[in-house]
C-alpha positions as CSV (number, residue, x, y, z in Angstrom):
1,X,77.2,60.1,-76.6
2,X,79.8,58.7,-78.3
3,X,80.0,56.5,-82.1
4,X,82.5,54.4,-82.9
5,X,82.5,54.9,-86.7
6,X,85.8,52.9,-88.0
7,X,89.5,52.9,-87.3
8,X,92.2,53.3,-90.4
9,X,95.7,53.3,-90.8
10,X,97.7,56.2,-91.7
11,X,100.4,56.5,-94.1
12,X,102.6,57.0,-91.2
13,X,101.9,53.3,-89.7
14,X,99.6,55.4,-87.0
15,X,96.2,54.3,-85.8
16,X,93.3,56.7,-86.5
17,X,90.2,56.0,-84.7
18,X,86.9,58.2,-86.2
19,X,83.8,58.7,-83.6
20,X,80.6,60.7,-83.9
21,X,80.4,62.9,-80.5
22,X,76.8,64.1,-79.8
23,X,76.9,65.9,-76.0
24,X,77.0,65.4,-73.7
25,X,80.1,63.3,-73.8
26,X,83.3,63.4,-71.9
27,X,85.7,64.3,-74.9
28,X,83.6,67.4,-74.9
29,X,86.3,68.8,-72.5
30,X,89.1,67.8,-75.3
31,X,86.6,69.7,-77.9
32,X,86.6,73.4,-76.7
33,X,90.3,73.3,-77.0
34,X,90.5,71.9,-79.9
35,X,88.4,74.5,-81.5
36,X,89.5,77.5,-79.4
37,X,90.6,79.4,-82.3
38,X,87.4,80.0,-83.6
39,X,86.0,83.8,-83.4
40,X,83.5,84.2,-80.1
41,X,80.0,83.7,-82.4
42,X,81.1,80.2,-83.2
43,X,82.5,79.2,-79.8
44,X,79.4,80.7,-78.5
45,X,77.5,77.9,-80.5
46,X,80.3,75.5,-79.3
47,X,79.9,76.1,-76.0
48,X,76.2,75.8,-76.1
49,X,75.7,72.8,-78.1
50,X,78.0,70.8,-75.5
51,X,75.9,71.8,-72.4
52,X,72.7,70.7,-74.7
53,X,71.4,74.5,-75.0
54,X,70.5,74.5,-78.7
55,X,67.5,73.5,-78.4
56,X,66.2,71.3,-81.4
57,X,69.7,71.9,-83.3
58,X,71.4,68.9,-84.1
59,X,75.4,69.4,-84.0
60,X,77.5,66.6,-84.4
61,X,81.3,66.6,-84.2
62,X,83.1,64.0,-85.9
63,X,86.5,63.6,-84.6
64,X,89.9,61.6,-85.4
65,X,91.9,60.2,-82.6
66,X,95.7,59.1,-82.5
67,X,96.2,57.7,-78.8
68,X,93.2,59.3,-77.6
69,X,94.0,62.6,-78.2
70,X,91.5,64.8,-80.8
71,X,93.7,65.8,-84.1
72,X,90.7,66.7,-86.3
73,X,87.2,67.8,-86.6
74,X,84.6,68.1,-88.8
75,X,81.3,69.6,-87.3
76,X,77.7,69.5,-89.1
77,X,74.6,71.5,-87.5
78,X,71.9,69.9,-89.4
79,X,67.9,70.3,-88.7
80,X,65.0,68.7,-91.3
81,X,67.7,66.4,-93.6
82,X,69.4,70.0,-94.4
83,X,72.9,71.2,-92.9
84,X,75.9,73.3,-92.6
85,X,79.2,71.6,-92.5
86,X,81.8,73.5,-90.6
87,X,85.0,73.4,-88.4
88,X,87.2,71.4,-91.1
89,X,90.6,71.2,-88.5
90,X,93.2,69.0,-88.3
91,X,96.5,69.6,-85.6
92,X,98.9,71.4,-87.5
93,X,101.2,68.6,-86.0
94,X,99.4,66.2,-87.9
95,X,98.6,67.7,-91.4
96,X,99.4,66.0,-94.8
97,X,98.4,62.6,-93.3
98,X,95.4,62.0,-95.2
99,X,93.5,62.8,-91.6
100,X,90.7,65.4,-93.6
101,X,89.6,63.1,-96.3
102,X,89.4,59.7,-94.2
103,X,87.2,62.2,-91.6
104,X,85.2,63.5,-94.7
105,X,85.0,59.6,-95.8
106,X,83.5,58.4,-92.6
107,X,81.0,61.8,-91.9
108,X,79.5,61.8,-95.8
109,X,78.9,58.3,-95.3
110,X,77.4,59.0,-91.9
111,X,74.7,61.7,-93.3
112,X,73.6,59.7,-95.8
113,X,72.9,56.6,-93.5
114,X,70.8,58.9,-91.9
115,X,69.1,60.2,-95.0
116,X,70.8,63.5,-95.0
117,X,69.8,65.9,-98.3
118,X,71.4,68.6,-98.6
119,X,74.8,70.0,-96.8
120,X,75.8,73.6,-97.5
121,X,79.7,75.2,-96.7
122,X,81.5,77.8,-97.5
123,X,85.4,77.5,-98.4
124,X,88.5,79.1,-100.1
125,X,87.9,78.8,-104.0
126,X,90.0,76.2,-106.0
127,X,91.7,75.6,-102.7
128,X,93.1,71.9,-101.7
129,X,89.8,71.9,-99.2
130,X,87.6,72.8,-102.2
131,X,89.1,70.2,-104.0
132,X,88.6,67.6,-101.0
133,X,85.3,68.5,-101.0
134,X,84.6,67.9,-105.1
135,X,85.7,64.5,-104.2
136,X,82.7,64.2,-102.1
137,X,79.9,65.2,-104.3
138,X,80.1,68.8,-103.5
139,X,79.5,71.9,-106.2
140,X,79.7,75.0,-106.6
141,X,76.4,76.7,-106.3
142,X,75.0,78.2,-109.1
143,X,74.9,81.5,-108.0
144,X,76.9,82.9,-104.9
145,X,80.5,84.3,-104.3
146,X,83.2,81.3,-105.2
147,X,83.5,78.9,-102.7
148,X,79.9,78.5,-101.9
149,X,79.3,74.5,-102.1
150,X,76.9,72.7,-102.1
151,X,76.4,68.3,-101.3
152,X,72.6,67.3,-102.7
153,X,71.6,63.5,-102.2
154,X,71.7,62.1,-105.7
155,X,68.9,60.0,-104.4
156,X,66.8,62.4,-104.1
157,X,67.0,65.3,-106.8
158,X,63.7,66.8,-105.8
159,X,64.1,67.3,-102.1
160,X,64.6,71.2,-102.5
161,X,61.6,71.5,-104.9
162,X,59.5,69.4,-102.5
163,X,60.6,71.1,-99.3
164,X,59.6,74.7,-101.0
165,X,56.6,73.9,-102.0
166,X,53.5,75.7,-101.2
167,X,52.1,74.4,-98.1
168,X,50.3,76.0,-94.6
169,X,52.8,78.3,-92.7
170,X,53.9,78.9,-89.2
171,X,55.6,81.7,-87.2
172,X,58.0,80.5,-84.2
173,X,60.3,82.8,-82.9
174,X,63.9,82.3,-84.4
175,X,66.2,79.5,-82.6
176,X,69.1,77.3,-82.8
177,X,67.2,74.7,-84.7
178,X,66.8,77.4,-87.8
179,X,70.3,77.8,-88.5
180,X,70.5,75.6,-91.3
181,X,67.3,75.7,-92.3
182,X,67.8,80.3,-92.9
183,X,70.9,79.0,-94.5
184,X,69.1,76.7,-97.2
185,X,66.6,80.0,-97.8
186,X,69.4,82.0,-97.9
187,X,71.1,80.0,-100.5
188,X,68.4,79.7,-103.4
189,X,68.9,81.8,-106.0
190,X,67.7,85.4,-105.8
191,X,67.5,88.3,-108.3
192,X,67.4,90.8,-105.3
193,X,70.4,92.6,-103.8
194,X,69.4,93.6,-100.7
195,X,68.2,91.3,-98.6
196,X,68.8,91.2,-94.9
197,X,71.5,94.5,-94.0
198,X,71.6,92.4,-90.1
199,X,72.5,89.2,-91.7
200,X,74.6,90.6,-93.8
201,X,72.3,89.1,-97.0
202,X,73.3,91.0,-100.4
203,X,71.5,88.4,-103.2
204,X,72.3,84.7,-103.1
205,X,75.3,83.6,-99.7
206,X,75.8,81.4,-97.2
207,X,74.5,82.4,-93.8
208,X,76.6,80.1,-91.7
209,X,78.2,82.7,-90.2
210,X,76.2,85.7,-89.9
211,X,72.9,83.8,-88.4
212,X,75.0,82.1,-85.7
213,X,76.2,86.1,-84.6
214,X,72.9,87.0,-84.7
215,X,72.2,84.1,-82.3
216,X,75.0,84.7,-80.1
217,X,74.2,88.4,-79.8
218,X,70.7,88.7,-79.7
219,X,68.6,85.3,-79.0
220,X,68.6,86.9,-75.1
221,X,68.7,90.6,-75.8
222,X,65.7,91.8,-74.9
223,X,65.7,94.9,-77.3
224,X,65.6,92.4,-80.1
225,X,63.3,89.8,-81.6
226,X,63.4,87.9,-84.8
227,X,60.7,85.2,-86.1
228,X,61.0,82.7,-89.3
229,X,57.8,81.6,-91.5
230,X,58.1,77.5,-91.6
231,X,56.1,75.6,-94.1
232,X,54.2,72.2,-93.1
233,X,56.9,70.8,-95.1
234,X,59.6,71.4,-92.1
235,X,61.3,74.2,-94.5
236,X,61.9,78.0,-93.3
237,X,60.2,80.0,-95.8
238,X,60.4,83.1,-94.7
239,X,62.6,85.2,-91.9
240,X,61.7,88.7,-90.2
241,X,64.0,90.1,-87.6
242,X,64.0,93.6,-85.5
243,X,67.1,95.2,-83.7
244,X,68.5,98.3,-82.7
245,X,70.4,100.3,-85.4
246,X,73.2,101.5,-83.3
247,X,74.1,104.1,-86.3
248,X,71.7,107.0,-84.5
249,X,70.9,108.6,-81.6
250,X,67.8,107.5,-79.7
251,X,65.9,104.0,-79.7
252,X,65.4,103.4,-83.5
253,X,65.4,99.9,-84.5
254,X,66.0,98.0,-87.9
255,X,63.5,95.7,-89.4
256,X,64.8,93.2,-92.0
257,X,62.4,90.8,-94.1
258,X,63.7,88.4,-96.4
259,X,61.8,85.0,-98.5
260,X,61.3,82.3,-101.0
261,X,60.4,84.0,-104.0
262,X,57.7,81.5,-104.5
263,X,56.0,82.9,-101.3
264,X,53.7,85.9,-101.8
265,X,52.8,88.9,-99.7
266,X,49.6,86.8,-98.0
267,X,52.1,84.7,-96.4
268,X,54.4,87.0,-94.6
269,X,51.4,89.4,-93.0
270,X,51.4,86.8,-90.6
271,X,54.9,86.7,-90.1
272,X,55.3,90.8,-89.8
273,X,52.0,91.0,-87.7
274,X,54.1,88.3,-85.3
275,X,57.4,90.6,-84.6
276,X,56.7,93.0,-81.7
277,X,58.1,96.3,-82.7
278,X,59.3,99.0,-80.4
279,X,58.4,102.6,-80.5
280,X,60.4,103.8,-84.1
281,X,61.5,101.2,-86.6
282,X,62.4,101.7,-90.1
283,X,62.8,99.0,-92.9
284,X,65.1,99.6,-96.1
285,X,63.8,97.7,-99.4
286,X,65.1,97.1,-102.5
287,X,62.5,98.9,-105.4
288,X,61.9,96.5,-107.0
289,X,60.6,93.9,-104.5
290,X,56.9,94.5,-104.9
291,X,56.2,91.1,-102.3
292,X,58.1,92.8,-99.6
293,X,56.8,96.4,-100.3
294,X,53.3,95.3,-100.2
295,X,53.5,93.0,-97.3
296,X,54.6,96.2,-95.3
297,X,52.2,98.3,-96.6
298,X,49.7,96.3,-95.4
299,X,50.9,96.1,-91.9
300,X,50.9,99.9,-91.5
301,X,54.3,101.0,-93.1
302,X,54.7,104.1,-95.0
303,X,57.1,105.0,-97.2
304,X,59.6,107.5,-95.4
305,X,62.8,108.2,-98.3
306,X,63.5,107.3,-101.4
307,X,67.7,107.1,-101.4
308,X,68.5,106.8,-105.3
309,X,71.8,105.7,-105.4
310,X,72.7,104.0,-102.1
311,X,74.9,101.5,-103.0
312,X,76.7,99.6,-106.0
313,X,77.3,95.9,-106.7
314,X,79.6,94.9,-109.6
315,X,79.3,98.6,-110.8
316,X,75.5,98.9,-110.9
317,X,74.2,101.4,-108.3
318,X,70.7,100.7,-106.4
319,X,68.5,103.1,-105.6
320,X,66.6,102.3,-101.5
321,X,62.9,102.7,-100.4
322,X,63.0,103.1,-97.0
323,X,59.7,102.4,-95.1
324,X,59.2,103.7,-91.5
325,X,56.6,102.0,-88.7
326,X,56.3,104.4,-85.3
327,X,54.4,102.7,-82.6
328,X,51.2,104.9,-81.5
329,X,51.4,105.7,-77.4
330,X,47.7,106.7,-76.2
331,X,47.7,109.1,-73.8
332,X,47.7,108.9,-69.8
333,X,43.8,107.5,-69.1
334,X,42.9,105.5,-72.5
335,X,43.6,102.2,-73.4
336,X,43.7,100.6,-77.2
């Protein structure tokens, strides 16, 4: 489904025409080319969104045209008013026309006409994009590696606050539709290191990447499962997921837990009690997070190691609890 956004002229005399593509839609076939240089996880989600396999996911690509031919993209995966925006390309044949900003022009004005809140990306620090993107409303987060921004409706200053409130929870299994939703826990500020070691969450980052991996390698694999915590309020509170850890010998899988720290240990029983765990699993958790700790404890975990220097962040080693769940096989003739 195609949008007809605008049309400008470049500095160049040439014709630039924007559209919003939603799939299916036939420049869908000028798309996957266009963005062919992007690692396998992201063409993955490519690939998927135009055959309409992302379930609830909303991805929209905003394109520029000269002559009917694609020469940039921006892409936004958005879910609840909350997105990631991604896939900033323009033709290298066509660069220094002014092509990114009138795109960036057209697509912010875009999500908020639909009442978009919050956009989250990732970019190169002080970089000409970075600064593109300050022009937009977008700032640095305030905490996160540089080049974490971040695009809040000044409309509405208390969307985040609302959206994490404490409200009734749910567990559904972990889909497309979560992606930016994991990303906006992911991003709010946390005093805690270790997070998620298969998300690759160390503190307070940008999950854009890693969550859509995770999709791409395990949302079918049938020795893995993950499930996400969502509030009444639409918001993903909570995320638990459960795969192999390929660093031993034997079937041994990894469980990883992470949350909004103004959700307790009550809340995420449900969510742990929810993950179907094979026969050994083992969890690593940070010492000090007493909500995860006791959440696990409560679900049968016991406390296997205690590794007291395990790794170091900005010269500050961490010490490792590591927490161990085996799955109890009754014997041939009994039943549980």
């Amino acid at each position: 489904m195609q949008t007809q956004l605008g049309q400008e002229t470049l500095r160049t005399g040439e014709t630039l025409h924007i559209l919003r593509v939603e799939p299916p839609d036939p420049l869908q076939q000028q798309i996957r080319p266009f963005l062919a240089h992007k690692p396998p996880h992201y063409r993955a989600h490519i690939d998927a969104a135009l055959s309409e396999q992302c379930d609830l996911l909303e991805t929209r690509f905003y394109l520029a045209l000269i002559h009917d031919r694609i020469v940039g993209n921006i892409m936004t995966t958005e879910q609840q008013g909350v997105g990631i925006l991604g896939h900033v390309h323009t033709h290298p044949e066509h660069r220094r026309k002014g092509i990114c900003s009138t795109l960036m022009h057209y697509q912010m004005n875009d999500f908020r006409r639909r009442s978009g809140r919050i956009l989250l990306l990732g970019t190169g620090y002080q970089s000409p994009a970075y600064h593109i993107y300050q022009r937009f409303g977008f700032r640095d987060w305030k905490t996160g590696r540089p080049g974490l921004m971040r695009y809040d409706a000044p409309e509405d200053p208390d969307f985040e606050t609302r959206f994490f409130a404490p409200a009734p929870g749910t567990v559904e299994p972990a889909q497309w539709r979560h992606w930016p939703l994991v990303a906006l826990l992911a991003a709010v500020p946390c005093h805690l290191p270790l997070r998620s070691i298969t998300l690759n969450l160390w503190g307070t980052d940008l999950l854009e990447g890693p969550y859509c991996e995770f999709m791409h390698c395990y949302a079918t694999a049938p020795n893995a499962s993950a499930r996400v915590l969502v509030s009444a309020t639409g918001a993903v509170v909570a995320m638990a997921t459960c795969v192999p850890d390929t660093r031993w010998h034997g079937p041994v899988h990894r469980l990883d837990l992470f949350y909004h720290p103004q959700w307790g240990t009550e809340a995420l029983l449900p969510l742990l009690q929810a993950l179907p765990l094979p026969e050994r699993t083992q969890c690593y958790a940070d010492p000090h997070d007493a909500v995860k700790i006791h959440a696990l404890q409560q679900t049968g975990w016991h406390l296997e190691a205690v590794l007291p220097r395990q790794y170091c962040i900005e010269g500050r080693w961490h010490a490792v609890h590591v927490f161990g769940k085996e799955r109890v096989t009754p014997p041939a003739g009994t039943s549980l």
